[in-house]
C-alpha positions in Angstrom: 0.0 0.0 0.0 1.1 3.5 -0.9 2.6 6.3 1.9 -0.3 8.2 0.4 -3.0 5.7 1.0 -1.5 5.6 4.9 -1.2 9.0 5.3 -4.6 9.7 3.6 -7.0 9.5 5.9 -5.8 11.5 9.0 -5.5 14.4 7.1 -8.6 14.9 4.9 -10.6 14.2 8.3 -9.3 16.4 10.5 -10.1 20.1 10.6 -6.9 22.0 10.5 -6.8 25.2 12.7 -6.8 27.8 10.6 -4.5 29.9 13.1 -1.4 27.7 12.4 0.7 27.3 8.9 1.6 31.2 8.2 4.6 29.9 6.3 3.1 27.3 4.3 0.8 30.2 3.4 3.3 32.4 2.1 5.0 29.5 0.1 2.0 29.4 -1.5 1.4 32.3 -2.5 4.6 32.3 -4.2 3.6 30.1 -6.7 4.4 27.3 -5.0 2.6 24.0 -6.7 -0.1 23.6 -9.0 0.4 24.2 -12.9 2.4 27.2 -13.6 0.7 29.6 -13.0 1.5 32.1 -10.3 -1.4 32.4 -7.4 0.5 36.0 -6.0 -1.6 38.1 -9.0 -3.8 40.2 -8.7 -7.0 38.8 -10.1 -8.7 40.6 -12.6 -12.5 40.5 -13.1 -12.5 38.0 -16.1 -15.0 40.0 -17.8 -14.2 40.7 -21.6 -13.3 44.3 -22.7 -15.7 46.0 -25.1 -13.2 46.4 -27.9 -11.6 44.2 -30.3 -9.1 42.9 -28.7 -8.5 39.8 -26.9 -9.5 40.1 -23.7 -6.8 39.6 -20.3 -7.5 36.3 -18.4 -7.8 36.6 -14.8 -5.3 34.9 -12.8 -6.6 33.1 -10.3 -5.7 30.4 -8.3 -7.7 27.4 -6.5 -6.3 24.8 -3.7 -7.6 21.8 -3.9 -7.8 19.3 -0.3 -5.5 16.7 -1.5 -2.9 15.6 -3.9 -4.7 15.4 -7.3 -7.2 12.2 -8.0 -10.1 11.2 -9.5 -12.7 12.8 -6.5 -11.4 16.1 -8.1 -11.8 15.1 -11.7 -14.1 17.8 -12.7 -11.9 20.9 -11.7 -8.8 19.2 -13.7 -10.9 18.6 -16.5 -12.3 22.3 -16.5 -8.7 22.9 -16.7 -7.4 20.3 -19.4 -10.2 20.9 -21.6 -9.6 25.0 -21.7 -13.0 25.5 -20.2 -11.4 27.8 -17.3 -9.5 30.0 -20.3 -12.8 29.9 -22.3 -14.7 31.7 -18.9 -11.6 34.2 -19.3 -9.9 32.4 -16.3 -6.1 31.7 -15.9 -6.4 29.3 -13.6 -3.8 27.5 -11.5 -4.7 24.4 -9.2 -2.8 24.0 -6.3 -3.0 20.7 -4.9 -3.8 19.8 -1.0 -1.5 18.0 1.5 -0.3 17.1 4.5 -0.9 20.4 6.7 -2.2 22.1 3.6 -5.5 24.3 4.5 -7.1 25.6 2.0 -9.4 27.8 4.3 -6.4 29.7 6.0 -5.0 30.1 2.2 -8.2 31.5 0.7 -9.3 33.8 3.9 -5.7 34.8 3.5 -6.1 35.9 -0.2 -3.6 33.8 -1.5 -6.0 32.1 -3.8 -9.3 32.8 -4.8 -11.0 29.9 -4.2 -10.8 26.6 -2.4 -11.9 22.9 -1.5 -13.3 21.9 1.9 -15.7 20.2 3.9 -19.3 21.2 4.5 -18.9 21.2 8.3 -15.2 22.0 7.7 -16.8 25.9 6.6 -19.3 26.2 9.2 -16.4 25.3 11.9 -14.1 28.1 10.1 -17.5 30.5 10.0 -17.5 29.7 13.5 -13.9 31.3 14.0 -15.1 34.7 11.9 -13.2 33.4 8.7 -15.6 34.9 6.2 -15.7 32.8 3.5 -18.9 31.2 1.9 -19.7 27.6 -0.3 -20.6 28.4 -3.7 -20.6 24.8 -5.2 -21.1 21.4 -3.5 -19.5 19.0 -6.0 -20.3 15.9 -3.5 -24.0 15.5 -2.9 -23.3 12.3 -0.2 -20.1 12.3 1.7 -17.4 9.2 0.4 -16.6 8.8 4.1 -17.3 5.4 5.8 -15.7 3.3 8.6 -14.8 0.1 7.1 -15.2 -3.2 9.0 -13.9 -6.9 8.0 -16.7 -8.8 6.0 -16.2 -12.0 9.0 -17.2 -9.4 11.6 -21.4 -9.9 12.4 -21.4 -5.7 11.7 -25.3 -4.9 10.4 -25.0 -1.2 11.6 -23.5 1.9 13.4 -25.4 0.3 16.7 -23.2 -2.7 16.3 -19.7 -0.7 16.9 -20.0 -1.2 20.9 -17.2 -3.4 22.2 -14.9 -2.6 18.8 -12.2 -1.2 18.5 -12.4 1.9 16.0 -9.1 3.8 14.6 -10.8 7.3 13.6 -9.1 11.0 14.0 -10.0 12.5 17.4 -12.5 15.0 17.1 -14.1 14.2 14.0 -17.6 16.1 13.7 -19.3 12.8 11.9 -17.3 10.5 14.6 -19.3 12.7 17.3 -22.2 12.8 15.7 -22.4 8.7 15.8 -21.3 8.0 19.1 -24.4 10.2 20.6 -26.5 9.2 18.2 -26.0 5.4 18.5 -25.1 5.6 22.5 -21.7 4.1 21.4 -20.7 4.4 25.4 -18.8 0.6 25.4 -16.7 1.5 22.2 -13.0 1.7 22.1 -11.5 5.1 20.3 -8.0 4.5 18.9 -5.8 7.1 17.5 -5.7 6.9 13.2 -1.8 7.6 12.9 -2.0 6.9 8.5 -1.6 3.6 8.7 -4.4 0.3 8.0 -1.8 -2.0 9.5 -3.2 -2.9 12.7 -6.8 -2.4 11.5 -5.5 -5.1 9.3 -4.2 -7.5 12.1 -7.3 -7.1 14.6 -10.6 -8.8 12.4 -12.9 -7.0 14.9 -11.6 -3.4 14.5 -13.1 -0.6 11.9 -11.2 1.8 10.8 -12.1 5.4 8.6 -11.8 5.9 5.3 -13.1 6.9 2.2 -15.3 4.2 -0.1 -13.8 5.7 -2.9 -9.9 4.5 -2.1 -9.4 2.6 1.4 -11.6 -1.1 0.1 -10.3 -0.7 -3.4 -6.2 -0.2 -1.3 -7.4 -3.0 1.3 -9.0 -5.2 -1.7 -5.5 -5.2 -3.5 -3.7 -6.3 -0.3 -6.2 -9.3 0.2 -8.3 -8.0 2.6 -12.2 -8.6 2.2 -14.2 -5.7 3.8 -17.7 -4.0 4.5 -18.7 -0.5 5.3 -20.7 1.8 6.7 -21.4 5.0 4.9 -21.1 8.0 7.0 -24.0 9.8 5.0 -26.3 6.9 6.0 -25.8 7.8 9.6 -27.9 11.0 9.3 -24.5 12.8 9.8 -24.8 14.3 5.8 -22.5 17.3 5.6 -21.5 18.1 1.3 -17.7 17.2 0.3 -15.7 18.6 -1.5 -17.2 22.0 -1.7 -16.0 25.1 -3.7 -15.8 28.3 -1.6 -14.2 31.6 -1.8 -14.7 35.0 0.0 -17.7 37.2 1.0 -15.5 39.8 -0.5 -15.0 37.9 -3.8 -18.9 37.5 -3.8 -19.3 41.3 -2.9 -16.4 42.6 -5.6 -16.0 40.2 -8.1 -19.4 38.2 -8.2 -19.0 37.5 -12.3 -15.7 35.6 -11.5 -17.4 33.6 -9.2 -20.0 32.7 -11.4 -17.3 32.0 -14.5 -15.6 29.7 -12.0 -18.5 27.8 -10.8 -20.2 27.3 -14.3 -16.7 26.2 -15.8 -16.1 23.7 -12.6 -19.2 22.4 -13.5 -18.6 21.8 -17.0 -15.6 20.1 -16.4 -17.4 17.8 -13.5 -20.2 17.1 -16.5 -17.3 16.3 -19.3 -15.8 14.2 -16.5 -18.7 12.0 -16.2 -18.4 10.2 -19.3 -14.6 11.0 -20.4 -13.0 9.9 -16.8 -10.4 7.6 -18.9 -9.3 10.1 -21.1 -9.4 12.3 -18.4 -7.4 10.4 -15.3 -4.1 9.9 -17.1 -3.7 14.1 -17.4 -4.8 13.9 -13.8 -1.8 11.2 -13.1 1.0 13.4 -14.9 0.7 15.7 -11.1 0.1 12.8 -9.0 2.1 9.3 -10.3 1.6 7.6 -6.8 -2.0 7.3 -8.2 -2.8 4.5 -10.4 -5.2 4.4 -13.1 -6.5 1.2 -11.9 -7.4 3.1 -8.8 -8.2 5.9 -10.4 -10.7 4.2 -12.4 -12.2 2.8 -9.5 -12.5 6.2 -7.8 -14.3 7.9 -10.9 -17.1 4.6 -11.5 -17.4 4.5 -7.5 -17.9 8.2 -6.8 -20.5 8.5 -9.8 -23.8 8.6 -7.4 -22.3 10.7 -4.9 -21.4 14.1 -7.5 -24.2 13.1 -10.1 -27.1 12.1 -7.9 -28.9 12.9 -5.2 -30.2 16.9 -5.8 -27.4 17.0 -8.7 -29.7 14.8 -10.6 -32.3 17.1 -10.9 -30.4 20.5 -10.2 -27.4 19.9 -11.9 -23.8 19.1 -10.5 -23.0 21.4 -7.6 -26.4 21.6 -6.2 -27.3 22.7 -2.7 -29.9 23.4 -0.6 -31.1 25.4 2.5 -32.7 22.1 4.1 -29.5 20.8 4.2 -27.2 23.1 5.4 -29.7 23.7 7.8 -29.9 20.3 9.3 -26.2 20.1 9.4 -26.0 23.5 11.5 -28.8 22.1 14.0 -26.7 18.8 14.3 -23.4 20.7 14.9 -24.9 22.7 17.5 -26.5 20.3 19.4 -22.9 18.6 19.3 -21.3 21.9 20.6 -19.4 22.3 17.2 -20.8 25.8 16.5 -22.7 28.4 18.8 -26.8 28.1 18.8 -26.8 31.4 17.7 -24.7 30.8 14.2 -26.6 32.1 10.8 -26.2 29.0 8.0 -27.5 31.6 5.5 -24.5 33.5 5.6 -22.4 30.1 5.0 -23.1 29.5 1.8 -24.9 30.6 -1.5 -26.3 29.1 -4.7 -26.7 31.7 -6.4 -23.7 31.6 -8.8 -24.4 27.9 -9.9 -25.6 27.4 -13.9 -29.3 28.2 -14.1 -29.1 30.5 -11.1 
């Protein structure tokens, strides 16, 4: 198994503080990563001048919140395929990481525009970070906690007397144990690795249902899962957000970005194997075996639910609502926090 795959986990479930990496920042900012591209220019509106000539691209950078794969296929392909420079956009993608957040980078202005968790932005919200969800490219979270297929594990009720390797403080991970009265369960540290998940048959561990069964599959593992969505925990992944101040200054930007992300997730749908060996060139530890796998498992989870109906990005009030009500009844944000604020679907196509 790849030091990605072990390293994978810990990081794209934990909320990083959004007080800590002013260097990394910087770096950044620089230039640092993506394709080119610097991310330390000034964007310009996008918006095409009146006379003949060509019009400038805007420069504008996005961070993604991981090392490039096939759960962000669409923004690569808007990319590849020119439909970014076709909105007037210069875009550069900067890829996540270890220790990489996104929200600290965009509330920064650094970049324009980044990748997070649902809850992920109401927790930064929370912390007076201004920055709002335009685009919600993952209608059901790939999170799960896997199990081994021998284990007698029907449901999230069943995890009392396991052991369960999952990133301390997780919202979805506190959201289950109240729900479920998980009182008798037995929290272990994720450090990155499967390993002793692997050795202990009645352990779970987290993961994502897009890479951890297809990673444990290949090492002869046989497994089972329980999707975090079907917990009633149902925060959007993966979600596009930028600044109240990009909203308020440069709203047609926004808009360009979102309908060209958009395009590229729609292209992406049917085209993923033309599509994933671009994606490979900035990522080689990915495989397009795995790749594959990522781009047929993930297809319900962009393309359905309310993206089946609204299009690819979709979100609604209902659910950001619910999420806020369940984060504060967990303590995760104050009872007086305003969801509306939070997010906005005003910029996506059709709008």
């Amino acid at each position: 198994m790849s030091k990605g795959n072990r390293r994978k986990l810990t990081n794209r479930f934990a909320f990083i503080s959004v007080l800590l990496f002013t260097m990394l920042i910087s770096a950044c900012g620089s230039g640092a990563g993506g394709n080119g591209a610097s991310s330390s220019a000034s964007p310009a509106d996008g918006q095409a001048a009146e006379s003949g000539a060509p019009a400038e691209l805007a420069k504008v950078t996005q961070v993604t919140n991981w090392f490039a794969e096939a759960e962000h296929g669409g923004q690569y392909t808007a990319l590849d395929k020119g439909f970014y420079k076709e909105a007037g956009l210069d875009m550069t993608i900067t890829p996540g990481g270890p220790q990489v957040s996104a929200v600290q980078i965009v509330a920064s202005g650094k970049a324009e525009f980044g990748m997070d968790q649902a809850d992920a932005i109401l927790q930064a919200r929370e912390q007076g970070i201004p920055i709002v969800a335009i685009a919600a490219t993952f209608q059901k979270n790939p999170q799960v906690l896997i199990y081994h297929k021998e284990d007698s594990i029907t449901g999230f009720g069943d995890l009392n007397g396991h052991q369960v390797f999952t990133a301390s403080g997780s919202s979805y991970w506190e959201y289950i144990k109240k729900a479920y009265k998980l009182d008798k369960v037995k929290e272990m540290a994720y450090t990155g690795s499967l390993a002793m998940f692997m050795e202990d048959k009645t352990a779970l561990t987290q993961g994502y249902v897009t890479s951890e069964p297809y990673a444990l599959a290949k090492e002869g593992v046989d497994v089972g899962y329980l999707l975090i969505h079907d917990s009633g925990y149902q925060p959007y992944a993966n979600v596009l957000f930028t600044t109240e101040d990009m909203i308020q200054n440069k709203p047609e930007l926004v808009r360009k970005f979102v309908e060209a992300s958009v395009k590229g997730w729609d292209y992406y749908k049917d085209h993923y194997e033309e599509m994933n060996p671009e994606i490979q060139k900035r990522n080689p530890d990915m495989t397009l075996e795995q790749m594959k796998y990522s781009a047929e498992t993930q297809v319900d989870f962009v393309y359905g639910g309310d993206a089946a109906t609204m299009g690819v990005g979709a979100m609604t009030a209902e659910r950001w609502e619910k999420l806020a009500d369940q984060m504060k009844d967990l303590g995760l944000i104050s009872q007086d926090f305003d969801v509306s604020k939070a997010y906005t679907a005003e910029f996506l196509p059709g709008k």
